[in-house]
N, C-alpha and C positions, 0 to 999 in steps of 0.2 A: 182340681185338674182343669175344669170350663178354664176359671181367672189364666193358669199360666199357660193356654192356649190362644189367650186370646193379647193383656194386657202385658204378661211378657215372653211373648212369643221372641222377642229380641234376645232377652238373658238366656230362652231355652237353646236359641243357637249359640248362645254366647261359651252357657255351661257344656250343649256338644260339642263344642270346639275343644273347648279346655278336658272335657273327659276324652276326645281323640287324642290331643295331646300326652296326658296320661297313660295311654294304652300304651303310643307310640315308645314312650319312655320304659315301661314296662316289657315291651316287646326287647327292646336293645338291652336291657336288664336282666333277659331270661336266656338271652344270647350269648353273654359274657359272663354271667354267673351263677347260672342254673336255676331251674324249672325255680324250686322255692324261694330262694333270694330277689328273683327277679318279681315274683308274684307282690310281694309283702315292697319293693320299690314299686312299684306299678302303683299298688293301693295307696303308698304315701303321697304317691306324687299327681294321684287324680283325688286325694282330699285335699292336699293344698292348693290347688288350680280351680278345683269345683266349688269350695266355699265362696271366692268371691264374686265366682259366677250368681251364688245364693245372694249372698248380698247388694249385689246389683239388680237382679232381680225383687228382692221385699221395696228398696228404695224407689225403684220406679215404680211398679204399684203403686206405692204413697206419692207418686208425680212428683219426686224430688227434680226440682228445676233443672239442679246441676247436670240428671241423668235425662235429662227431655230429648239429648239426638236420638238416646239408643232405645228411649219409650216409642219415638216418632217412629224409627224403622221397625221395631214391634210390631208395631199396630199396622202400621204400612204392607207387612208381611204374614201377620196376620190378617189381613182383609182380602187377602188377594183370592181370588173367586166369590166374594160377598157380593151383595147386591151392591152394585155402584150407578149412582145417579151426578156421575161426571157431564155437566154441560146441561142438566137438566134443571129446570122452574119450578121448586118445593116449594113458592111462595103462597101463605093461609094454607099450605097442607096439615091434617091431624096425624100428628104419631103419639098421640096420647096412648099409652100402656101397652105399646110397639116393642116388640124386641128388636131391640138394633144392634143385636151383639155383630161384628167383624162386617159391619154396613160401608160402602167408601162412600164421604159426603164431601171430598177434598173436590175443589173444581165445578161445585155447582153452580149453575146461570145464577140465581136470584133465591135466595131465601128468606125472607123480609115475612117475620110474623106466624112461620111457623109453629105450630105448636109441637112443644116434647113432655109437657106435663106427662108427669109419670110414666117417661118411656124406660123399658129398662135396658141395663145392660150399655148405654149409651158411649159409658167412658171407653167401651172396647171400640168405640164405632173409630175410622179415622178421618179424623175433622180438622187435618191441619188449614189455615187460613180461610177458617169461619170463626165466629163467636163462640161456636161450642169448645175449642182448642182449650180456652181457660178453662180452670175447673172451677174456679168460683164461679163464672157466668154459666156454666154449663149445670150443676148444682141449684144453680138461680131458677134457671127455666124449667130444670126437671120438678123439682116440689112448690118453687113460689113461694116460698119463705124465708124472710131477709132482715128480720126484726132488728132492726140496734146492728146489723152487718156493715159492716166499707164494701162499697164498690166504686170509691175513687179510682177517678180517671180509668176508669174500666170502659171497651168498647162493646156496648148491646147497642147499636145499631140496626132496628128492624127487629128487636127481640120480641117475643108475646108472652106479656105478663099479665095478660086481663086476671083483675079477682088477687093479683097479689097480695100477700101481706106484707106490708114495707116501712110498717112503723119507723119513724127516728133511725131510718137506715141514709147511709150517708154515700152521696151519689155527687159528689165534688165533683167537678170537672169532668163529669163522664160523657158517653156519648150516647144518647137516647133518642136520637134522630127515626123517625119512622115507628119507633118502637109501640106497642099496643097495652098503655095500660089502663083500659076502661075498666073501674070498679075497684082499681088497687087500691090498698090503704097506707097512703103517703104519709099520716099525721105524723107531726114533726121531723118529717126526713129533712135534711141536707141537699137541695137543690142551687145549691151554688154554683153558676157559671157553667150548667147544665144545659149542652144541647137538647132541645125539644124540636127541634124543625120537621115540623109535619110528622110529630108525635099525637096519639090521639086519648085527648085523658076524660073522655066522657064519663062522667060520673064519680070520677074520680075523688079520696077523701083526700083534702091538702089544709085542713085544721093545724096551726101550729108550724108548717112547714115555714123554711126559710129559703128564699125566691131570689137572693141577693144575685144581680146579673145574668139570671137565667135566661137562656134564649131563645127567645118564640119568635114567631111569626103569624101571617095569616093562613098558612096552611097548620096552623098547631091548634087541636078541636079542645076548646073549652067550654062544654056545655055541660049542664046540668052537675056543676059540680059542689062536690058537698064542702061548706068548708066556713066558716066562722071567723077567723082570723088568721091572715101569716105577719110574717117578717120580713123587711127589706132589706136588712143588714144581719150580717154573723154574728151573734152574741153578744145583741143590741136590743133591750128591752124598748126603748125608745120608738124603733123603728116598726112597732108595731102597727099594722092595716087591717082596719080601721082604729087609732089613737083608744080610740074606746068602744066598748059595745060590740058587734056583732056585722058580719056583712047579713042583711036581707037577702032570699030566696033569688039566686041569677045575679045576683048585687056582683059579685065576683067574677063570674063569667064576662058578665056587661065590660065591666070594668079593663080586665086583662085582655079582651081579646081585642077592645079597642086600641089598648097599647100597645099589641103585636102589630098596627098597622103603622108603629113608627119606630125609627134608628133613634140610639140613645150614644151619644158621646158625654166620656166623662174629660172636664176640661180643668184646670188647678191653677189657673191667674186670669186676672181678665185682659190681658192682654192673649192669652190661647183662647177667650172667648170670644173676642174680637175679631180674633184670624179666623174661628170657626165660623163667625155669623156671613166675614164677607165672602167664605170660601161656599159655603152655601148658596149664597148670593148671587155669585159670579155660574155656580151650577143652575140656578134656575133659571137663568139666560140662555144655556143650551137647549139648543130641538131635543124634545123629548121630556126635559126633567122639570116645567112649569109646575108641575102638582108638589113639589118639593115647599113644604113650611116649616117654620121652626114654631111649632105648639107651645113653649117655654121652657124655662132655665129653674129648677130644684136642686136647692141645698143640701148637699151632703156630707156631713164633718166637713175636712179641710178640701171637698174639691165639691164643683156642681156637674150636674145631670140635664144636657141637652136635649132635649125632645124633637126631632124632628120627622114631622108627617112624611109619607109616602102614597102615592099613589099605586091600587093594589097590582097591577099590569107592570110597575118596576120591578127593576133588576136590583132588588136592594143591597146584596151584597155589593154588587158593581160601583152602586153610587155611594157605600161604605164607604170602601177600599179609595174610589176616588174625591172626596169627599176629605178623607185624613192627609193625605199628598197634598189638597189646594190648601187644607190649615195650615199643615208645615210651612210651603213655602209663601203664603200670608203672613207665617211670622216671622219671616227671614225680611219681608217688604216691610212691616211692619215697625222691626226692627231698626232697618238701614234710614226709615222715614222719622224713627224717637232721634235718633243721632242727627240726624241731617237737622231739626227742629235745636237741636241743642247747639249743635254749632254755628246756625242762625242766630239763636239769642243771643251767644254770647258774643260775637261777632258786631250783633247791635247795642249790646252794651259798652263793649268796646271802643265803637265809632263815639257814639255819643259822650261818654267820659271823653274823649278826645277832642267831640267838637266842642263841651264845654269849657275845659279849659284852653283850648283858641278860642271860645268867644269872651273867657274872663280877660282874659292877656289882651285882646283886641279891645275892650272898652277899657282897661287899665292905659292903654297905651291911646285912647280917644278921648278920655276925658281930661277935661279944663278946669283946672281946681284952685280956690283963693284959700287958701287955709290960714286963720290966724291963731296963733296959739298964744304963751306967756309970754316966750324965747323969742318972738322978733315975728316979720312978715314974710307971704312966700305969696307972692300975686302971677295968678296965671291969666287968661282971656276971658271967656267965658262963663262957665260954671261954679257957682261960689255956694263953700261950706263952711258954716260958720263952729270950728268946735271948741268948748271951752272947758276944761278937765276933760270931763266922758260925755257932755252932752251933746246932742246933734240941736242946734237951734234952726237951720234950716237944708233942706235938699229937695232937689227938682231932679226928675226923670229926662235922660237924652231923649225925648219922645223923637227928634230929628230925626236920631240914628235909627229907632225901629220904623220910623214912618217911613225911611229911605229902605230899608231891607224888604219892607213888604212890598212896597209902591215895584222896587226895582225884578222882586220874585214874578210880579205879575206878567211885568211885563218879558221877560226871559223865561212863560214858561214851554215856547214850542211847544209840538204837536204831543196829544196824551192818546194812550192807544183806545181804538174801537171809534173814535171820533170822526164823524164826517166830515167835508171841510166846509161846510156851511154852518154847522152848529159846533165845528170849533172855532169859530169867527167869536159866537156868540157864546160860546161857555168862555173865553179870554174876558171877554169886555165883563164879562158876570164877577168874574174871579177878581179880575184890579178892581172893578168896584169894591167887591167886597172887602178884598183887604185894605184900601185904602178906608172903607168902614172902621175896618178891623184897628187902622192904627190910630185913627182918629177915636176912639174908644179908652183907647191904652192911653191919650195922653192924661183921664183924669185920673191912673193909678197914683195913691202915694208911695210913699217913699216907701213903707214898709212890703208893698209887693210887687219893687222893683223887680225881685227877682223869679216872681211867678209870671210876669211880662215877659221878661227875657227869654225864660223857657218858649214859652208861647209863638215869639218871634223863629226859636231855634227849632221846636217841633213841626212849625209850618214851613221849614223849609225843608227839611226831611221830607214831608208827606207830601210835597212837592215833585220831590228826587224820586218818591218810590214808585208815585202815580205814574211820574215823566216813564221809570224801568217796567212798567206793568207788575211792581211785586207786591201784589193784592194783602196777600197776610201783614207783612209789614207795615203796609198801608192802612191795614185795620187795627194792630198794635198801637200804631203811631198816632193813630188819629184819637182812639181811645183817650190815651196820656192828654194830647190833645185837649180835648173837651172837658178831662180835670183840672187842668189848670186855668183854662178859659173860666169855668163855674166856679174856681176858689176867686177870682174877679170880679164877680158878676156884682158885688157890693156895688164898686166903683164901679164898673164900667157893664153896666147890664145887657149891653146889643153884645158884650164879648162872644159870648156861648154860642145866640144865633148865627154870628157873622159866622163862630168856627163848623159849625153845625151844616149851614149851607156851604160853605166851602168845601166840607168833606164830600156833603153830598157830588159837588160837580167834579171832584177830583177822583169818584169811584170809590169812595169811599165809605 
């Protein structure tokens, strides 16, 4: 009689209604067909209207979801004159082994940590938009026993479960924020991606528990906790702390609660490492956020784990949230800077295949050639090769032509940028020395590394062109290439390398 006064006080109005109805139908039934007819309609027609008044009534009792508006106005209705603590601060009050039968707790200020252990009666209380609303969390807090339970993605926010029992109970993505579990026994629960923020787990057992992204901070109390080994991943033996053995006495507390004092990004290429390192970077140049480090980068399967310090007086969510917006658009710059790099290269490979065959066509169309073969003579000016089937019996290098290209560079190299105009006077005069070194060098290549000279002549005039544009990278490309072919030289012509060596130096390079 208590239970359907209180839990469905809904269905009792529900079932009065439907027995008025019945009467009513009864009453118009004894009116048009006399006293008895009408009695035996009346009875039929308030047992079929009243049963499933019954039935909605047993089902809300069992807090069938489906039936939760007409539970909620129940309880709503039955409370009305209960004690109500609308607008009032229950927070650390004891209602341990409390009657709280037809209590209203809807609208209170702050209930953080109250205790219900063993209160009775509770489910009559009406607790819409608290934690007790659930019945699994409400259940939770009444006995504290949760052994091998789900309370995935469940909200205890502020709950008090000191002294729990919570073995291998699974708390996925729940929300534990403020919550009070000093002395609960966590062994092997499921703490994955578990709010903790300014949860307080003093003493608490976390033996075997798995911690995979759980989330603390410095307001999250780890002291004195019992605890041997967890997990850092889901049903990953691997990922066992400590690999072997045992944490020592505080070893775990130590350990965890120094990590609460840093932001963990999980990043999956290193070019998203990249962008997080410089977005970091560019935060810790802001007033305010200098205490910001990146403590190191941990391996995890297919993506790593970010560590970065915080200073305790930060806003750390703040610097989260802004923090993930400067990576993104780090990878956008990032990005737009791999392409721009790509279509530089290829752009330089391009010219270059171009200037070489202008400079093959240009000495084809320069050279003087005496060629004698079986079939007769072919006498030009200058330059004479002697061939007889496939043999080369003699060749000499144009050294003219490169000593003219360099001699002529030096002198047409105008102003190079950052240059004073007194020690551009003197970086010029530096440069035509050098190169006419340079070509003076090259006349004793032979024949066979005509064409690593050639390059030579062609790279230096590039690095030339780039120094002339101030395009520094190119300039460092180019001078590289540069300096290897100068040292495949160096046989014959040993000053090659320094000559190109100091010239790059004067050229910025």
């Amino acid at each position: 009689a208590g239970a359907g006064a209180g839990a469905v006080a809904g269905a009792g109005a529900v079932a009065g209604a439907v027995a008025g109805a019945g009467a009513v139908v009864g009453a118009v039934a004894v009116a048009g067909a006399g006293a008895g007819a009408g009695a035996v309609v009346g009875a039929v027609a308030g047992v079929i209207f009243f049963l499933p008044a019954l039935y909605m009534a047993w089902r809300m009792r069992r807090e069938d979801l489906r039936f939760a508006g007409l539970r909620s106005f129940g309880l709503w209705l039955g409370t009305l004159g209960g004690t109500d603590f609308r607008g009032a601060d229950i927070s650390g009050v004891c209602f341990r082994r409390a009657n709280l039968k037809h209590v209203r707790l809807v609208d209170v200020k702050a209930m953080q940590r109250a205790d219900f252990q063993d209160a009775g009666n509770l489910r009559f209380a009406y607790a819409q938009g608290t934690l007790l609303e659930t019945p699994q969390a409400r259940q939770l807090l009444i006995n504290g026993k949760g052994s091998g339970k789900s309370y995935a993605g469940l909200n205890l926010a502020g709950a008090f479960l000191a002294e729990a029992g919570l073995p291998r109970a699974d708390f996925r993505e729940a929300n534990l924020n403020d919550a009070d579990l000093t002395g609960a026994d966590l062994s092997g629960a499921r703490l994955i991606r578990t709010q903790l923020i300014g949860a307080d787990l003093t003493g608490a057992h976390l033996t075997g528990a798995c911690i995979e992204g759980w989330n603390i901070d410095k307001s999250t109390v780890l002291q004195a906790i019992h605890c041997e080994h967890v997990f850092l991943g889901a049903d990953d033996p691997q990922s066992r702390q400590p690999p072997s053995g045992q944490f020592a006495d505080g070893e775990f507390s130590r350990l965890f609660q120094e990590v609460a004092e840093t932001m963990d990004f999980i990043v999956r290429s290193r070019q998203e490492l990249n962008a997080l390192l410089r977005a970091v970077q560019k935060l810790r140049g802001e007033e305010g956020n200098e205490g910001l480090e990146v403590q190191g980068v941990a391996r995890k399967g297919d993506a790593a784990v970010v560590h970065v310090a915080t200073p305790p007086d930060m806003d750390r969510e703040r610097i989260h949230a802004q923090a993930l917006r400067e990576k993104d658009l780090e990878m956008k710059l990032l990005a737009a800077e791999s392409k721009a790099r790509e279509a530089e290269a290829k752009y330089l490979m391009e010219k270059e295949h171009k200037d070489d065959l202008k400079d093959l066509f240009d000495r084809n169309l320069q050279k003087d050639v005496h060629i004698i073969a079986q079939g007769g003579n072919a006498v030009t000016n200058h330059h004479t090769q002697t061939i007889t089937g496939s043999t080369i019996i003699g060749s000499t290098l144009n050294q003219g032509d490169i000593h003219g290209r360099l001699t002529n560079l030096a002198r047409n190299i105008g102003p190079l940028p950052g240059a004073e105009d007194a020690a551009e006077a003197e970086t010029k005069a530096n440069l035509e020395n050098l190169l006419a070194q340079l070509a003076e060098s090259l006349k004793e290549v032979p024949a066979g590394q005509t064409e690593n000279a050639g390059n030579v002549a062609d790279l230096m005039e590039n690095a030339v062109e780039y120094a002339r544009a101030g395009k520094k990278s190119l300039l460092k490309d180019t001078g590289e290439n540069l300096k290897k072919y100068a040292e495949a030289l160096s046989t014959h012509a040993p000053s090659a390398l320094q000559c190109t060596t100091e010239i790059l130096k004067l050229l910025g390079g």
